[in-house]
C-alpha positions in Angstrom: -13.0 6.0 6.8 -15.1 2.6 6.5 -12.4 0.8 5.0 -13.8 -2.7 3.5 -11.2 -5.8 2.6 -13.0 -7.9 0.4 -12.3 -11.5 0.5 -11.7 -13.3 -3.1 -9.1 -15.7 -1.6 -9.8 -19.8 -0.8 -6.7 -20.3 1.4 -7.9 -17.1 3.6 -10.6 -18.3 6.1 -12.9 -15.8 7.3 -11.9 -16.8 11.1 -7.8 -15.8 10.2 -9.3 -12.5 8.3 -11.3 -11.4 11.6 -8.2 -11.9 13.5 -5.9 -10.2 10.6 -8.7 -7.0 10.3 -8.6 -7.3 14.4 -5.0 -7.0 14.6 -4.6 -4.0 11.8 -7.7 -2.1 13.8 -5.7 -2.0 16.7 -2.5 -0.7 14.9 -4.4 1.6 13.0 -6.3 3.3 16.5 -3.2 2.9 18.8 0.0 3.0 16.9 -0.9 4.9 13.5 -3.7 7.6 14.6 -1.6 9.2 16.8 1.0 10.1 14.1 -0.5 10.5 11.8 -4.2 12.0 13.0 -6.2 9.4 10.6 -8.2 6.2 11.6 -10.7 3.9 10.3 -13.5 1.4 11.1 -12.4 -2.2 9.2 -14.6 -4.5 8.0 -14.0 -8.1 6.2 -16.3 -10.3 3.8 -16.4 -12.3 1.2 -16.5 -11.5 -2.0 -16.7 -12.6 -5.9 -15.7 -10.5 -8.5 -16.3 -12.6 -12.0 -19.6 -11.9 -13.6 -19.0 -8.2 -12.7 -22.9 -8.3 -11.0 -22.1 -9.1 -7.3 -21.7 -6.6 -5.2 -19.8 -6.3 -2.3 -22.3 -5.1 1.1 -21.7 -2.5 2.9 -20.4 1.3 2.5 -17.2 1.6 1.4 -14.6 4.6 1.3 -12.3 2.2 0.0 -11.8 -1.5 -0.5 -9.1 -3.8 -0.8 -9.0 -7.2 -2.3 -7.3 -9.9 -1.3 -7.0 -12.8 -3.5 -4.6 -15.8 -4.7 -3.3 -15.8 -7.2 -1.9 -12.4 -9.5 -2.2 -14.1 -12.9 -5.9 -16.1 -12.0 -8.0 -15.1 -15.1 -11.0 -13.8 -13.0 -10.0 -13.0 -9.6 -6.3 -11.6 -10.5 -5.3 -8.3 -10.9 -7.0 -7.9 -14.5 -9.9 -9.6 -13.5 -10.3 -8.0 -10.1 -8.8 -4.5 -11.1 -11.6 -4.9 -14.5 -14.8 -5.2 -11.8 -13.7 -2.9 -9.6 -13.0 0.2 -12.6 -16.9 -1.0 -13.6 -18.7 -1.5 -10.4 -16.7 0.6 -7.6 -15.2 3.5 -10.1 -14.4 6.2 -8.2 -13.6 4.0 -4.6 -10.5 4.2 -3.9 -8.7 0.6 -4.0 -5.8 -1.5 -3.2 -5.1 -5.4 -3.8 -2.9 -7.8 -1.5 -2.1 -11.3 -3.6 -0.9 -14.5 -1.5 1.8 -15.1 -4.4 3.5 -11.8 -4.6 3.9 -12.0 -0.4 5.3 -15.4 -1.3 7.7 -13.9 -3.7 8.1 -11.4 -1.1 8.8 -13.6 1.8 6.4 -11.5 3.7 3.1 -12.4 5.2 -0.2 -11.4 4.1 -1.5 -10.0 6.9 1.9 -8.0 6.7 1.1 -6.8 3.3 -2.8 -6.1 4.4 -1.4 -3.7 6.9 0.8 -2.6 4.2 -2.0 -1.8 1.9 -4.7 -0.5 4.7 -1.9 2.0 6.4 -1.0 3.6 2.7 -4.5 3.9 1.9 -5.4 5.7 4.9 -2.3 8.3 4.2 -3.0 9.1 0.5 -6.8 7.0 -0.5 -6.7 8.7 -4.2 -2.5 7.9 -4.0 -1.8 11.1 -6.1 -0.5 13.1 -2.5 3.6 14.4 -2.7 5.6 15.8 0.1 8.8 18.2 -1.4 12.6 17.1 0.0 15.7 16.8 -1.9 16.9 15.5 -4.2 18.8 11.9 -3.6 20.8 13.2 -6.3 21.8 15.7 -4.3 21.0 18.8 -6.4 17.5 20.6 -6.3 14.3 19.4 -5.0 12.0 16.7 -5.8 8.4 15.7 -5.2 8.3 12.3 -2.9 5.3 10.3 -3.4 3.5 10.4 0.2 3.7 6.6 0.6 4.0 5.5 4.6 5.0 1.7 4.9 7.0 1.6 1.1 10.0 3.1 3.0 10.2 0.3 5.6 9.1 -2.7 4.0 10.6 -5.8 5.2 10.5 -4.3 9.0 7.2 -6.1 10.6 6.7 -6.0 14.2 3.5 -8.3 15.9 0.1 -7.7 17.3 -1.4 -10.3 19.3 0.2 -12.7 17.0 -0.7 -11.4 13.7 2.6 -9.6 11.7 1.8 -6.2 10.7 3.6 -3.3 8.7 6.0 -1.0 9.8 5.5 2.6 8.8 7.3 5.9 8.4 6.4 9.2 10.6 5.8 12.4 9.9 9.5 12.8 10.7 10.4 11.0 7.4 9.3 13.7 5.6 10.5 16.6 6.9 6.9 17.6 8.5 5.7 18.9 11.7 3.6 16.8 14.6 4.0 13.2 15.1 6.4 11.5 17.3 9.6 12.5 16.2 10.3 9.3 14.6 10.8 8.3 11.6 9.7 4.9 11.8 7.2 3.4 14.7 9.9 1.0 15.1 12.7 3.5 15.4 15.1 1.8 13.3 18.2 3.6 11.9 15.8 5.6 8.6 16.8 9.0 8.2 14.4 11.5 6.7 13.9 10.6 2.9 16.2 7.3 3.0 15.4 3.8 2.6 15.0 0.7 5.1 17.2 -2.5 3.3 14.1 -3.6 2.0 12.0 -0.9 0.9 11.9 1.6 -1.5 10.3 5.0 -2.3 9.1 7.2 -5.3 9.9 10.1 -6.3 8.7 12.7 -9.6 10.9 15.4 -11.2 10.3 17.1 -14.5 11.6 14.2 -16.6 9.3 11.7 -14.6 8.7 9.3 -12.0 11.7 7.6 -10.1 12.7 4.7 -7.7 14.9 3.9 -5.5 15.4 0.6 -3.6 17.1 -0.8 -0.5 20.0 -2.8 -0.6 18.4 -6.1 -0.1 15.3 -5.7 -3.2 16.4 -8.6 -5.0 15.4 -9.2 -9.0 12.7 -11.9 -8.1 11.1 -9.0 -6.0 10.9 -6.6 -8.8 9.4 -8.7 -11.2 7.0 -9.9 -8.7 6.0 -6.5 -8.4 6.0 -5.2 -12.1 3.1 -8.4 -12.4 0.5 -6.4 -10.5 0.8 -3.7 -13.0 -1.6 -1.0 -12.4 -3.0 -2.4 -9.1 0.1 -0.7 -8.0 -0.7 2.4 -5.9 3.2 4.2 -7.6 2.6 2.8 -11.0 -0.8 4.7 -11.0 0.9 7.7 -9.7 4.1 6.8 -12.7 0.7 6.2 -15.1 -0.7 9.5 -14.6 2.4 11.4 -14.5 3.5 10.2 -17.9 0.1 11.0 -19.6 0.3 14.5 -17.5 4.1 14.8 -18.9 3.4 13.5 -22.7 -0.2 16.1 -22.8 2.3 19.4 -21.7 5.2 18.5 -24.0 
């Protein structure tokens, strides 16, 4: 995959990207491909997104944007989510905002690994793995997401932070290490790290459930970026799915 992070930030300099994308290459090629058999050539540059006529150079199997601020008129989620829908429609995509990792207490480059792991996983985010239910009765679908599970654990590359992520393991599948984290913290299969969370879809809709140390300001951080969202496009599609069979 020629994964492409465009640039829309003013408080990212294209010196600390290089030496994020440098940092998440080498997790993705030493730590990540061998799990999970997937890998990817990264490439950073800038970018501007409001007139809706630049476009970004390059080939691109998907892009990610990393910008400011969530709410900015132009480059926030609208604005940015807006030009890609027009100019890069069927791309898959992902955003990374330097407020919601404040609001987070994580660092960007944390939440670019974040971003960049999940999107190697699952690019069109609509892929499930079946386990049981946490309600204990039945099975449910889990939405195949690889770093939700364990955010808030962040090891570092050559001084940059990056993500942890779940294994093969965590989802009841074959291959892989055995683990169920790359950091082999306590995570059994289909559980939750203190601050992650995961998704999950029944018949009456999608689900979450959160780690003991989410916190409020997190959630409403993360209900701002709306549909840029990777599970509240997969919650978006599998209410319109729900509401056309009823």
């Amino acid at each position: 995959m020629n994964l492409t992070i465009a640039n829309i930030s003013t408080q990212v300099s294209s010196a600390d990207l290089q030496a994020a994308l440098a940092a998440i290459g080498k997790q993705v090629s030493q730590h990540f491909q061998p799990e999970w058999g997937i890998t990817a050539t990264l490439q950073g540059t800038a970018a501007q997104v409001g007139d809706h006529k630049i476009k970004i150079k390059g080939n691109h199997d998907a892009i990610i944007y990393l910008g400011d601020s969530s709410q900015d008129p132009t480059k926030g989620v609208q604005g940015a989510l807006g030009y890609h829908s027009d100019v890069y429609p069927n791309v898959p995509y992902g955003f990374v905002y330097l407020d919601i990792c404040t609001e987070y207490n994580e660092k960007w480059t944390c939440t670019l690994s974040h971003e960049v792991l999940e999107l190697l996983a699952d690019p069109q985010a609509n892929a499930t793995v079946q386990g049981p239910s946490p309600k204990g009765q039945g099975t449910v679908n889990y939405d195949l997401e690889v770093a939700d599970p364990t955010q808030g654990d962040s090891y570092d590359i050559d001084n940059i932070n990056v993500s942890n992520f779940v294994g093969k393991a965590y989802f009841g599948m074959p291959g892989g290490s055995g683990k169920t984290n790359y950091l082999n913290l306590e995570l059994k299969a289909f559980g939750v790290r203190p601050g992650g969370y995961f998704q999950y879809e029944d018949s009456t809709g999608a689900h979450q459930v959160q780690g003991n140390k989410v916190t409020r300001r997190m959630l409403e951080a993360k209900a701002r970026m709306g549909l840029a969202r990777r599970n509240a496009r997969r919650e978006d599609r599998l209410r319109k799915s729900l509401q056309t069979h009823a």
